[in-house]
N, C-alpha and C positions, 0 to 999 in steps of 0.2 A: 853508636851504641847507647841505649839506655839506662840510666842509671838505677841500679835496685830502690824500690821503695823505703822512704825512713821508716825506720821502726817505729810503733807506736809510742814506745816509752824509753826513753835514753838520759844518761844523765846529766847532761846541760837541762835537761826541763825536770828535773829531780833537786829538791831539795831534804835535807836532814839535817834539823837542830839548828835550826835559822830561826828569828823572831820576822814572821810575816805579819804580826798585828795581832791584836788580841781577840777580831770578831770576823765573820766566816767573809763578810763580805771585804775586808783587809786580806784575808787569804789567798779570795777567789783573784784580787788585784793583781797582787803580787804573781800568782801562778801564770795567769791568762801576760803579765808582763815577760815573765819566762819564753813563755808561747811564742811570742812577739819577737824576743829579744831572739830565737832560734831560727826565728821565719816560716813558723808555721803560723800564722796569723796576721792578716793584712790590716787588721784595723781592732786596735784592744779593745776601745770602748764598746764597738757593736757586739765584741764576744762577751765582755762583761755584762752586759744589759742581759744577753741571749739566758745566759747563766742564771740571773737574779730575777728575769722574769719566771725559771724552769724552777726555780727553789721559793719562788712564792705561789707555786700551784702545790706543791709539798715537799713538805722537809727529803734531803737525801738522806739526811743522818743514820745511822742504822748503830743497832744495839754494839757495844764492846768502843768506842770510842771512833768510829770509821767514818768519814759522810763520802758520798759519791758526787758532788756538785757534776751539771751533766746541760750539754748542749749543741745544736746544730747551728753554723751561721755559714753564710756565704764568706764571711771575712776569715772562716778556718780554710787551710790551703794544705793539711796531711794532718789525716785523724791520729791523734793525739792521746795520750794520759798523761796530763804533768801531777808529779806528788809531789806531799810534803810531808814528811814527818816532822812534827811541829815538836821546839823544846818545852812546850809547854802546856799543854789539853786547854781548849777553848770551849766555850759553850756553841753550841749553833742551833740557830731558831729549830727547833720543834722535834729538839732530840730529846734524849732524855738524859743522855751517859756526857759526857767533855769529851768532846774530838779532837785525836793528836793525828792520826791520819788524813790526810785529803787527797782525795783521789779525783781530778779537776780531767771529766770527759770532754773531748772535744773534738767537733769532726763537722766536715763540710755540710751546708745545708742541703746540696743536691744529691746526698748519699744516706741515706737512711738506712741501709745494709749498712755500712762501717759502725755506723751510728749504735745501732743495735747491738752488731756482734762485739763491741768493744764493752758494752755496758751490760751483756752479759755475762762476757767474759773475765769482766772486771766484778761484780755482783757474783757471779760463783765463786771465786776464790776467796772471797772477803770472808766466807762463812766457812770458811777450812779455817781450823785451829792453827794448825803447824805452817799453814799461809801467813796469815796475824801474827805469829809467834816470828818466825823469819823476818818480815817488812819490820818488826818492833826493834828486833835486833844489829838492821842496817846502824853501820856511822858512816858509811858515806853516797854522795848522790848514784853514781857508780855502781855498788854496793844495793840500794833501793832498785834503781832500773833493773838491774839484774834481780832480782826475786822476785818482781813486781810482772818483768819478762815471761819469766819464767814459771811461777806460779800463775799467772793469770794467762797462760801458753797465747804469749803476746809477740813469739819471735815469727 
């Protein structure tokens, strides 16, 4: 018998109110080490590279404090959202607001459909108010997966 698919977003790869570092690319570390640490990720540094080359063609950042950091690699092994609600808003190259959200895409190279429907469906919900309003008010990982789920109809 096969086991059902992980969920995209669950709260071992969920963080709130943890100091991940104070600059996006400390962020991106730390999350993609989450990834890692869950086993969805066979090899951190080629997702981190995949990540920071996809945020040097342009910024994710998006207005209200949000970034969507976003990528495909062969070393993803189950498309992914790992978040963070950051204790602290950071700046991140080429936004314009401090980003307390990170919403850290990730999904196999050989799947551009996951790819896609995760990053739109992650990207629609970010511009619901009462979406932002809920992820703002998570305190815990649990708590984040589940709205993040839920609002971004990620189950």
């Amino acid at each position: 018998m096969n086991a059902a698919p992980s969920p995209a977003v669950a709260p071992e790869i969920a963080v709130v109110n943890e100091d991940l570092g104070t600059d996006a690319t400390s962020v991106v570390r730390a999350l993609v080490a989450r990834l890692h640490a869950a086993g969805r990720v066979t090899d951190e540094e080629a997702l981190v590279e995949a990540v920071l080359a996809r945020e040097s063609v342009g910024s994710t950042a998006l207005p209200g404090g949000i970034a969507i950091p976003h990528a495909r690699s062969a070393a993803v092994t189950t498309p992914s959202v790992a978040a963070a609600l950051l204790a602290e808003a950071i700046s991140w190259p080429g936004g314009s607001d401090p980003v307390r959200l990170v919403l850290l895409i990730a999904a196999p190279g050989d799947d551009p459909q996951s790819y896609l429907g995760l990053l739109q469906k992650v990207a629609a919900a970010c511009v619901k108010t009462a979406f932002v309003g809920d992820v703002a008010a998570a305190s815990t990982p649990t708590q984040l997966a589940d709205v993040l789920a839920a609002g971004a109809h990620l189950r």
